[in-house]
N, C-alpha and C positions, 0 to 999 in steps of 0.2 A: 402765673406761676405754673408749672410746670410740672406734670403731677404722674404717679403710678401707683397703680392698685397693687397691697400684698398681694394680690393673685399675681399681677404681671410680674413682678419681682420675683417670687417664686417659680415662675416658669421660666423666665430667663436664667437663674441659678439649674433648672434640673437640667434647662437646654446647654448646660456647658458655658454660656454666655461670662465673658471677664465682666466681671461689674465690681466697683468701687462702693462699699456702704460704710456709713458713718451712722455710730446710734449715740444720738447727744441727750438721752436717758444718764441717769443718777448714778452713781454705783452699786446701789443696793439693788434697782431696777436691772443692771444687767446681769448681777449676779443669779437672779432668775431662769437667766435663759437668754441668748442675743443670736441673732441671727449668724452661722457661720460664717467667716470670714469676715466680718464686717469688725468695721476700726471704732477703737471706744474712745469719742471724746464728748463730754458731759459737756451742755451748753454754756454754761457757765464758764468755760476753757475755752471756747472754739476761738476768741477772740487772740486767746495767749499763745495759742498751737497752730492755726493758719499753716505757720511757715511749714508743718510736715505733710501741708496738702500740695500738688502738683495742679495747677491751673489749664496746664493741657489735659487733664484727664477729666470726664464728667463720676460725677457725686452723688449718691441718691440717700438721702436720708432721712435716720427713722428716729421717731421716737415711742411712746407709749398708746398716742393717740393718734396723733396730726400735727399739734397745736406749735412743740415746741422746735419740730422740725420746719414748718414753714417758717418761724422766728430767723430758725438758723441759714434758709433759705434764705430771706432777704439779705440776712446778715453777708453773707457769703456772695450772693450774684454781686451785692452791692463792692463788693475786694474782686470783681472780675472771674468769680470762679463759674463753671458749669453743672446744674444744680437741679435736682429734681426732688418733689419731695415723694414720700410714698404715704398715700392719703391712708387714713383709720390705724394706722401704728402696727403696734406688736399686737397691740386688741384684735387686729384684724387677721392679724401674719397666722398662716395654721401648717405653716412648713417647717422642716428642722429647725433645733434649737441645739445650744450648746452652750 
């Protein structure tokens, strides 16, 4: 699996860097706070909504911990897509929020 620390993730966001994030958190979890930019599909969905992801483009995503994003991980490399997860979640994330 394929993995990035919220640190890395947050450096490549200050770095300007395009990066694609999916946060497959609940809705009441994002309402909290979600990283910006990042696309909100709850895991529970990823399976129904695929089709508004691009398979040329790589994917890093987050959840609250780790746990339900590596879920989403397999889920996803296993449909061909390009997939990393961002290990420790938003628990870890200490970057902007919105």
């Amino acid at each position: 699996m394929k993995q990035f620390t919220a640190k890395e993730v947050e450096i490549m966001l200050t770095q300007g860097q395009s990066v694609n994030i999916i946060d497959v958190r609940e809705v009441e979890e994002v309402e909290a706070g979600k990283i910006p930019g990042s696309i909100h599909i709850p895991l529970g969905l990823l399976e129904f909504r695929m089709n508004e992801l691009d398979k040329s483009k790589e994917y890093i995503l987050v959840c609250r911990s780790g746990g339900r994003s590596g879920r989403a991980y397999q889920f996803l490399e296993n449909q061909g897509f390009n997939v990393t997860n961002m290990t420790g979640g938003m628990l870890d994330w200490e970057g902007e929020t919105n």
